[in-house]
Short mmCIF file of the C-alpha atoms (twelve columns), coordinates in Angstrom:
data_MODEL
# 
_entry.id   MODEL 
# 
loop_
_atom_site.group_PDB 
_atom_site.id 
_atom_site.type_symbol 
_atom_site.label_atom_id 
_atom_site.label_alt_id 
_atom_site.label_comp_id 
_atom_site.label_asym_id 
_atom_site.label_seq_id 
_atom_site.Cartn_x 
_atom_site.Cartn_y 
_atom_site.Cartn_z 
_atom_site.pdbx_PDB_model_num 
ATOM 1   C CA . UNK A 1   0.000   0.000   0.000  1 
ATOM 2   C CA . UNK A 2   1.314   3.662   -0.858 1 
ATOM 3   C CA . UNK A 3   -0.093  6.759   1.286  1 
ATOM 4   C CA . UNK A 4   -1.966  7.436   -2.154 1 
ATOM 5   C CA . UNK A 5   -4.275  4.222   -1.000 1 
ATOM 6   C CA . UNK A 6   -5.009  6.090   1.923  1 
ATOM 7   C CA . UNK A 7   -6.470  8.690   0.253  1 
ATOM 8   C CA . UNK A 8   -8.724  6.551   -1.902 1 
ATOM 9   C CA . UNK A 9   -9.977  5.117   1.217  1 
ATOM 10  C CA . UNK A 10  -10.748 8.722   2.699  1 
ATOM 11  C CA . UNK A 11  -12.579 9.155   -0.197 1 
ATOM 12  C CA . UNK A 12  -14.426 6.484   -0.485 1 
ATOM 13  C CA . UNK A 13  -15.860 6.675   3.022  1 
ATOM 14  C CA . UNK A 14  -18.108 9.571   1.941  1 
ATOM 15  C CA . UNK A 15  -19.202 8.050   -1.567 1 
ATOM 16  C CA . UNK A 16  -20.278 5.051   0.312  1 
ATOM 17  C CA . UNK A 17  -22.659 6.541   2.829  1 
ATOM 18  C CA . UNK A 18  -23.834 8.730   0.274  1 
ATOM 19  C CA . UNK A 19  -24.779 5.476   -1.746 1 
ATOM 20  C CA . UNK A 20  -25.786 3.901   1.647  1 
ATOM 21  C CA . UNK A 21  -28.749 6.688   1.894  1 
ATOM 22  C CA . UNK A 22  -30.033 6.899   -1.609 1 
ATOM 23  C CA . UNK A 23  -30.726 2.909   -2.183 1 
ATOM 24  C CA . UNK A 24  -34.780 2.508   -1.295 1 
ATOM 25  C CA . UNK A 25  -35.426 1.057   1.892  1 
ATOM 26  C CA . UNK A 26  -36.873 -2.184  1.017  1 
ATOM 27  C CA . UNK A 27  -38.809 -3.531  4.337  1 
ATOM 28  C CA . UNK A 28  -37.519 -2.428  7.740  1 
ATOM 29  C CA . UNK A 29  -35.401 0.582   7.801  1 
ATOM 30  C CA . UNK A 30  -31.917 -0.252  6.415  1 
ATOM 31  C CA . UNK A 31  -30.386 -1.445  3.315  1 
ATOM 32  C CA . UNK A 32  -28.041 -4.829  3.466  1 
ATOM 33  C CA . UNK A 33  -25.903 -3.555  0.434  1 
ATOM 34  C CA . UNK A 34  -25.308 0.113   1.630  1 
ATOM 35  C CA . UNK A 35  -24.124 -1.026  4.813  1 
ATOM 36  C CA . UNK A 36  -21.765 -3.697  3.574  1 
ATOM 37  C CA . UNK A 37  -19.999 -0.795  1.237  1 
ATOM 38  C CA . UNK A 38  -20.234 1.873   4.056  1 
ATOM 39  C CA . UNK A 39  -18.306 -1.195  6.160  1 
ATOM 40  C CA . UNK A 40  -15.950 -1.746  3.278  1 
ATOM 41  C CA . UNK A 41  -15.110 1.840   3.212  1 
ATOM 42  C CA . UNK A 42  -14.676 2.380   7.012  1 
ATOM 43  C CA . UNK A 43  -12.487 -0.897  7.176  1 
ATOM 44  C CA . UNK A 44  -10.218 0.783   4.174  1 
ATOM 45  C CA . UNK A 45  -10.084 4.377   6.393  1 
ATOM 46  C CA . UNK A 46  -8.460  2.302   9.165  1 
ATOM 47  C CA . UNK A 47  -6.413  0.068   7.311  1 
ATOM 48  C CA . UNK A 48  -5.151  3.103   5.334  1 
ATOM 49  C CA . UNK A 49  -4.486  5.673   8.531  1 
ATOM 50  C CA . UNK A 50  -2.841  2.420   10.542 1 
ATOM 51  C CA . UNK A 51  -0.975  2.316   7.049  1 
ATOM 52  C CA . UNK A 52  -0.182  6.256   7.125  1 
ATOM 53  C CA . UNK A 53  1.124   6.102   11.099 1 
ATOM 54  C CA . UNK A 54  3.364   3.051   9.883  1 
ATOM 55  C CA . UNK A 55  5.199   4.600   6.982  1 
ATOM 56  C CA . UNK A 56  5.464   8.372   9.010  1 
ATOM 57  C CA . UNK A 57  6.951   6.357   12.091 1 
ATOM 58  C CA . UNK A 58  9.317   4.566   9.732  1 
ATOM 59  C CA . UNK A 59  10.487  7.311   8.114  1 
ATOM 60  C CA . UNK A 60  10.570  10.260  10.640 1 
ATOM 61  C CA . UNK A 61  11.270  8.041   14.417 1 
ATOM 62  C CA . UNK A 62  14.032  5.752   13.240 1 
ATOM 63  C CA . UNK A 63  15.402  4.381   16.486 1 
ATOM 64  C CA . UNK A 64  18.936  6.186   16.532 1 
ATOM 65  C CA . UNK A 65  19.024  7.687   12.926 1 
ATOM 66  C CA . UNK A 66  21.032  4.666   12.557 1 
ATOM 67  C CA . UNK A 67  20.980  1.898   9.579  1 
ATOM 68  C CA . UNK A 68  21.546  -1.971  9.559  1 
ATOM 69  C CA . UNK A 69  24.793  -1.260  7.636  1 
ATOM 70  C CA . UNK A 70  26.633  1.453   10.211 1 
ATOM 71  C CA . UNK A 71  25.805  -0.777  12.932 1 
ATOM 72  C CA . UNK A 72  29.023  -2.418  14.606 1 
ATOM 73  C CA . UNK A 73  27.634  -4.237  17.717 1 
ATOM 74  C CA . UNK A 74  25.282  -7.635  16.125 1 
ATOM 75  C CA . UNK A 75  24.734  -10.620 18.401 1 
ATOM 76  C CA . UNK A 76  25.261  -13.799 16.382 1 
ATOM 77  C CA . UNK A 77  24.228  -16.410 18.529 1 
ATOM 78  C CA . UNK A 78  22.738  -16.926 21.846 1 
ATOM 79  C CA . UNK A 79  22.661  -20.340 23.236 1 
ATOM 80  C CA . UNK A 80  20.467  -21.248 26.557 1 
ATOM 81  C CA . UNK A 81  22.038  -22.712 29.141 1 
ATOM 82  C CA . UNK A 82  19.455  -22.809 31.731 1 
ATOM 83  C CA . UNK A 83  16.858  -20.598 33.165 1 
ATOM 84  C CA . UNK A 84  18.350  -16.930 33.119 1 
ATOM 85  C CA . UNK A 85  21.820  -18.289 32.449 1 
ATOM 86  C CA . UNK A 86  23.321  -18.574 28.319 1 
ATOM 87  C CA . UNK A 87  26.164  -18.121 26.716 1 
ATOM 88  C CA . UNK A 88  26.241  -15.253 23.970 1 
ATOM 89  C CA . UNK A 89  28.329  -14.580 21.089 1 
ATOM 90  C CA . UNK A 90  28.685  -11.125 20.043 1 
ATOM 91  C CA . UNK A 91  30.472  -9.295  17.178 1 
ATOM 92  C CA . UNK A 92  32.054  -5.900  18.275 1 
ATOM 93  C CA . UNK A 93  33.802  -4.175  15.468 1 
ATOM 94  C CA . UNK A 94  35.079  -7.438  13.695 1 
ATOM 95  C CA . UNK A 95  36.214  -8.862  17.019 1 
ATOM 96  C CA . UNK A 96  33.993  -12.177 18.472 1 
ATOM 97  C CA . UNK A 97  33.890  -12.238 22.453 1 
ATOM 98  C CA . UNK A 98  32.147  -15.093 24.020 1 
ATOM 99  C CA . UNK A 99  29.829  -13.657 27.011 1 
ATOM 100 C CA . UNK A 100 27.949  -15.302 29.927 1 
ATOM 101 C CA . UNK A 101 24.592  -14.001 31.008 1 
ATOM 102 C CA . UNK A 102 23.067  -15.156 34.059 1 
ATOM 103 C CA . UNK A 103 20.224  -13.338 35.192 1 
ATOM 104 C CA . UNK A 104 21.688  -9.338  35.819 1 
ATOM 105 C CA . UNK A 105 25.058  -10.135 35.338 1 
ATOM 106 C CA . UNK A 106 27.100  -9.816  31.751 1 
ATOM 107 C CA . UNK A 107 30.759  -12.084 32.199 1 
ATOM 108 C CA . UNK A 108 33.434  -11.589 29.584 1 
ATOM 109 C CA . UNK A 109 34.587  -15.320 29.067 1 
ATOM 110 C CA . UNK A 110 36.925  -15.142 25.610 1 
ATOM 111 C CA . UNK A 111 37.657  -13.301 22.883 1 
ATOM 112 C CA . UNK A 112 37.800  -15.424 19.881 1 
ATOM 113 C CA . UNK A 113 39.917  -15.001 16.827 1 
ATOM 114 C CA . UNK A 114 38.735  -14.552 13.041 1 
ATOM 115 C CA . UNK A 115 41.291  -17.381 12.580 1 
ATOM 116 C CA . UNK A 116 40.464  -19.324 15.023 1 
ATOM 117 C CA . UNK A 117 38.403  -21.602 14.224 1 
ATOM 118 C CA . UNK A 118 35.381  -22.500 15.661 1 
ATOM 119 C CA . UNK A 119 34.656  -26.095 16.132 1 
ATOM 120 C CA . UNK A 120 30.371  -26.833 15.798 1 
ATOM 121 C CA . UNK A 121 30.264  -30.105 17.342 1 
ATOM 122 C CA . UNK A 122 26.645  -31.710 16.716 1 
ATOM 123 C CA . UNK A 123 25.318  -33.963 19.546 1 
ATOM 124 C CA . UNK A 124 22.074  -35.863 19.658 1 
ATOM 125 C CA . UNK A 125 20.271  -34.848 23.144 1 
ATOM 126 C CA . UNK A 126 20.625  -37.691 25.434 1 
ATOM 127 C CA . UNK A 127 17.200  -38.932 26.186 1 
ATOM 128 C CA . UNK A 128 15.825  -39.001 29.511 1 
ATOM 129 C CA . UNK A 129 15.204  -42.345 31.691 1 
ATOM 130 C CA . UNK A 130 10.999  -41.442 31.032 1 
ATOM 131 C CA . UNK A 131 11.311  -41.030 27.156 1 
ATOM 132 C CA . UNK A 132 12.549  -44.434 27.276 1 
ATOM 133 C CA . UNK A 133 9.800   -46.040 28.822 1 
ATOM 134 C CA . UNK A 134 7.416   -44.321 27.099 1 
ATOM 135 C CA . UNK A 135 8.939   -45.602 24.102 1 
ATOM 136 C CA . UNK A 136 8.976   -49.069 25.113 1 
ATOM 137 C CA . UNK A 137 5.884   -49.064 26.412 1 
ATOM 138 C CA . UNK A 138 4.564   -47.073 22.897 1 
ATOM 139 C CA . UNK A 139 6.481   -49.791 20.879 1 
ATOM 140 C CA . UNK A 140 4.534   -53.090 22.562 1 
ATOM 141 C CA . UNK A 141 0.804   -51.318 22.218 1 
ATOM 142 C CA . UNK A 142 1.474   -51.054 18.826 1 
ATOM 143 C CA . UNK A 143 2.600   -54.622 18.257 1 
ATOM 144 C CA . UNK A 144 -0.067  -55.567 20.012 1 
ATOM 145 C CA . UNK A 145 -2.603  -53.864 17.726 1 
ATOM 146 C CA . UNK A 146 -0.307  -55.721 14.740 1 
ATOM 147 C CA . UNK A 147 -1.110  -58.658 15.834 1 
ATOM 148 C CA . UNK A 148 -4.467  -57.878 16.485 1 
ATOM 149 C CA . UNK A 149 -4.951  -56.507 13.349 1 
ATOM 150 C CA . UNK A 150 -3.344  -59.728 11.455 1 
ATOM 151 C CA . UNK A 151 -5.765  -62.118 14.046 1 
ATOM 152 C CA . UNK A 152 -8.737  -59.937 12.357 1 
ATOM 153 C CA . UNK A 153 -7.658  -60.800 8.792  1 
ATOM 154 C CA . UNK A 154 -6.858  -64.315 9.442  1 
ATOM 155 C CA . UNK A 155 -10.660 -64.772 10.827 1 
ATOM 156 C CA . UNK A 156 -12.333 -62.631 7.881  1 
ATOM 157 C CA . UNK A 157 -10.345 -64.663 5.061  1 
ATOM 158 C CA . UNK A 158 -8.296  -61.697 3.715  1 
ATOM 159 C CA . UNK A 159 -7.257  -58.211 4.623  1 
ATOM 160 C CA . UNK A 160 -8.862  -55.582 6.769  1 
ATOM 161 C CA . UNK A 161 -10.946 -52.815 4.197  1 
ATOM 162 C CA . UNK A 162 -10.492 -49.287 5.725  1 
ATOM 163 C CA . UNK A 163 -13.871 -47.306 6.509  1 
# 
């Protein structure tokens, strides 16, 4: 949308309700169809100012005149630890320094090198004692209902149909 829809809506708003009161009242007092467009035209005013505030806030309230390009701090990757504690790695100025956050505290821990590298090591999560027996105990329900299901075809003389 451009701020020229805007103005189509504001004009429309007025075109509808004048098109709202000339249709003939059929029965009762209103017309369906003139209050549809006269909705139509109030839900395009809205749309269009919430449109308007949008692009002026954009353009005019920029948070620190600042683009993406001239920033130099950027947080590349924040890794949870536990509740209110994570490790965070943050680019200042072309440098990487590893940080600890726990709750209101920031701790420096390293800086790491450009040529350092830095080693991604990929670990499935070890699964707890409970996802285990849940897993067991999911595994012999459904070779139960296997061999329920087979039973059920053996009796019937062929396979099950699906309903």
């Amino acid at each position: 949308m451009r701020p020229l829809t805007a103005l189509a809506a504001a004009a429309l708003l007025p075109a509808a309700s004048a098109l709202a009161a000339e249709q003939p009242l059929a029965g009762g007092g209103f017309s369906m169809t003139g209050v549809f467009l006269q909705m139509l035209a109030s839900l395009a005013l809205v749309l269009g100012i919430i449109y308007l505030f949008y692009y002026l806030s954009n353009r005019f309230f920029r948070t620190g005149g600042q683009r993406a390009a001239e920033r130099h701090i950027r947080v590349v990757e924040t890794r949870y630890l536990a509740p209110k504690k994570s490790l965070v790695l943050v680019e200042v100025g072309g440098e990487f320094l590893l940080l600890g956050s726990s709750g209101d505290q920031l701790n420096f821990i390293k800086q790491i090198d450009i040529l350092e590298e830095i080693e991604v090591v990929s670990e499935e999560p070890a699964r707890s004692p409970l996802a285990a027996v849940f897993q067991g105990k999911l595994d012999a329900v459904a070779a139960r209902l296997a061999v329920m299901k087979q039973g059920r075809a053996d009796a019937t003389g062929g396979p099950l149909r699906q309903s």
